[in-house]
Residue, then its C-alpha position, 0 to 999 in steps of 0.5 A: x500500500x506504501x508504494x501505491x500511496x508514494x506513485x499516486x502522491x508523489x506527483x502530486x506533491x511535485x506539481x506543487x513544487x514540493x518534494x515528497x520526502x517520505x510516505x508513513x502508512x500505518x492503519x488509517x493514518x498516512x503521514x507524508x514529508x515535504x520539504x521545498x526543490x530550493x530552499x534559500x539559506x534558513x527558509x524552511x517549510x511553512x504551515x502553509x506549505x503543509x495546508x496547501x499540500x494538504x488539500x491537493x492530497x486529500x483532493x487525490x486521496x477523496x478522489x481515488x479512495x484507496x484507503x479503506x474506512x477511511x484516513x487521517x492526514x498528517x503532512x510535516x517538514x522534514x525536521x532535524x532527523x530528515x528522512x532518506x529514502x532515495x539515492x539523491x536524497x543519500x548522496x545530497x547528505x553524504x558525510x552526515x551521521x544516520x540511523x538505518x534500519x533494515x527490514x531484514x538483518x545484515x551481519x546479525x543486526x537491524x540497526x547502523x548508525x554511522x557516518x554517511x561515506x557513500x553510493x554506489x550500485x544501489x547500495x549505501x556504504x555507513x562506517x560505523x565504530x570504525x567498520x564499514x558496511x554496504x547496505x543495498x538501498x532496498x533493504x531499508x526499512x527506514x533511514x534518517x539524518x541523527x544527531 
């Protein structure tokens, strides 16, 4: 259902000029987050941006109807621990500490948190107490700027 919510959505949001960050479905709640294609030194996103988002996504969603009994709505900027979920938005923050969580374990272990050093071949390379790991992209779980 995530992957038919982001195909349907994501256009949406671009056609507005915003970025869809990342797609949360869990039950009926569907949390997408925005975050602008340019953003000038300290502008952020506004609770405008977000209402004007959230019409056009509630519009679509009204429209398609692929929740069923319904949904609840929640669109938000990305905050300091931004989500990462494609390769651009992974080499835009290269040299950066993350949290990776996988869906299936790597090494015997679910959760890295490191720095950032690289892409290549659809995997993320994250040094972590000094090891270096290559992770393929599509077995993330989720993934976000810490610290």
């Amino acid at each position: 259902m995530r992957e038919r919510l982001l195909t349907m959505l994501e256009p949406v949001v671009n056609g507005l000029g915003y970025e869809l960050l990342e797609l949360e479905h869990k039950g009926p709640l569907v949390r997408i987050y925005i975050d602008k294609a340019s953003l000038a030194e300290g502008e952020g996103i506004t609770v405008e941006d977000c209402a004007k988002v959230s019409g056009q996504v509630e519009a679509v969603l009204d429209a398609e109807n692929p929740i069923a009994g319904g949904y609840t709505l929640e669109v938000s900027s990305p905050g300091f621990d931004r989500p990462l979920r494609t390769a651009e938005h992974f080499l835009a923050q290269l040299g950066k500490r993350a949290k990776l969580e996988l869906a299936v374990p790597l090494d015997g272990r679910r959760r890295f948190t490191g720095t950032l050093l690289g892409l290549e071949d659809g995997s993320v390379a994250i040094e972590v107490d000094g090891k270096t790991f290559s992770i393929p992209l599509r077995s993330l779980g989720s993934a976000r700027l810490a610290d």
